[in-house]
N, C-alpha and C positions, 0 to 999 in steps of 0.2 A: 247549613240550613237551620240546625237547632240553636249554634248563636245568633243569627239573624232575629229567629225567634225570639228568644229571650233579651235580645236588647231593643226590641220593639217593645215588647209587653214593658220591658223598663219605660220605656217613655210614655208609654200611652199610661199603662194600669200602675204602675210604680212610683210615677214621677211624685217624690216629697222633697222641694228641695236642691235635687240630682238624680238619677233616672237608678231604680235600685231593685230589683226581686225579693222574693222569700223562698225557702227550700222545698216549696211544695211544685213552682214553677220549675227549680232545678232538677230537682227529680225527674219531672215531666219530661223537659229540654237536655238532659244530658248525656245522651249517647254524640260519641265523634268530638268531644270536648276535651281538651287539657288544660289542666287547670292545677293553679300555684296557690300558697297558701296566703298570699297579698303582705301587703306593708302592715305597718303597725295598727292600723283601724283595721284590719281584718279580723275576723273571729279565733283564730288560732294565736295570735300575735295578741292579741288586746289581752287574752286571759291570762295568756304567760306575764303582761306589764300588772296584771291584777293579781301577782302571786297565786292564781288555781291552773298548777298542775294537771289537776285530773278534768278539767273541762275540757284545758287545752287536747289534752289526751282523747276525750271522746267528741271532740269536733273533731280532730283528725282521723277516728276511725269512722265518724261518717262521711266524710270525706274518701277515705282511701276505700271503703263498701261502696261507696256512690261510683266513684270512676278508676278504680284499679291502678292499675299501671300510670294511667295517664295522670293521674292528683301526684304533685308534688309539694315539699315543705321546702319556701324561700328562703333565702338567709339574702340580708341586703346589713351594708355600713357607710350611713352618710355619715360618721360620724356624730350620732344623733345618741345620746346614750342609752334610751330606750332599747335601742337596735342593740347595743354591746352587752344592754345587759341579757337578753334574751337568747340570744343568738347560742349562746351553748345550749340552752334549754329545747332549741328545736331541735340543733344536730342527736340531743340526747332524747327528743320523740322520734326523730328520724331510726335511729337504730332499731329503738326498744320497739316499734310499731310495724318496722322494714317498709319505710318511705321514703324514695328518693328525695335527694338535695337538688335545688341549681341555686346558684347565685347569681342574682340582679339586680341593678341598681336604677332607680328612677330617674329616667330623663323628660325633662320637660324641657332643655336644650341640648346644642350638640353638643359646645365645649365649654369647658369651665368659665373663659371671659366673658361668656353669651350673659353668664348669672345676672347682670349688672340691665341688660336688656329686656330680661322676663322679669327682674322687677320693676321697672317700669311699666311694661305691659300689663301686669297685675293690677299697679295703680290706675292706669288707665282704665284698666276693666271696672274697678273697684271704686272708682271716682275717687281717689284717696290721693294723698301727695307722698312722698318716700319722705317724708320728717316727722310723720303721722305715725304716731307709736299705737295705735289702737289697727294700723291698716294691717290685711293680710301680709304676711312675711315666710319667705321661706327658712328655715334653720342656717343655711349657712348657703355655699356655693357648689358643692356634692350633686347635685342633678342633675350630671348630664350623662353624655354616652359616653362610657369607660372602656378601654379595653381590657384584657387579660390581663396583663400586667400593673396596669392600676388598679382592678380588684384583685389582682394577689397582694398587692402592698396594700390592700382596706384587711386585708384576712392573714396578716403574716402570722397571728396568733393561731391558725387553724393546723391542726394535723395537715400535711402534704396529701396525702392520699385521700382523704376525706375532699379536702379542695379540690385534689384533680378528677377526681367521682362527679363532683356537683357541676364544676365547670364541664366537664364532659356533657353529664344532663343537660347543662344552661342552653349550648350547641347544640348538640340533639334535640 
């Protein structure tokens, strides 16, 4: 009921743009919610790309004060370098804070040759042509639905035990 809530109020009171809240809504709405620390436009992610450490650090303890157990910190690798460069900096809030991991990867299709199809569809949405260097573009072909084994070969850099914690999480 309480994300029902909050993604109404996103459309109705929110909409700039894309349908979006402020923390005064989540506070409100956040009991029965689990909730990840988002891709790299998230607040956790963004600061870590902004070199501050310690924002990143206290957006995550209000986070993990606001929903406990159920807030986790994401680790995702579209190969995007953003992501590679970060990604130790969460696992290393994850410890020092003691907030779980999962690892996920953003699908916007199922399989990797689909890539070739959302961006057309993109263009289409976007009235834009795919020779159109100003059009929306995705980084590369990485978005779709992975399995285990495919994010273990995005994470082969990652301690074993760490990875099989967070994928654990991911399931859970």
């Amino acid at each position: 009921q309480n994300l029902l809530k909050i993604v109404s109020i996103s459309h109705i009171d929110g909409f700039y743009y894309k349908p979006r809240i402020n923390h005064e809504i989540l506070e409100k709405y956040h009991e029965g919610l689990i909730v990840l620390s988002a891709c790299l436009g998230g607040e956790i992610p963004r600061a870590l790309l902004n070199n501050d450490y310690e924002k990143a650090k206290e957006r995550t303890l209000y986070y993990k004060n606001l929903f406990g157990k159920d807030f986790y910190l994401e680790l995702q690798d579209h190969g995007i370098d953003g992501q590679k460069r970060i990604n130790p900096d969460i696992i290393k809030l994850a410890e020092e804070l003691e907030v779980e991991l999962v690892i996920t990867n953003d699908s916007h299709y199922t399989k990797k040759e689909d890539a070739v199809c959302h961006d057309i569809l993109l263009c289409l949405q976007t009235g834009k042509t795919r020779n159109d260097p100003s059009r929306m573009k995705f980084a590369n072909n990485e978005f779709y639905i992975k399995n285990a084994q495919q994010l273990r070969d995005s994470f082969e850099w990652m301690d074993e035990e760490i990875f099989n914690r967070a994928i654990d999480n991911t399931v859970k």
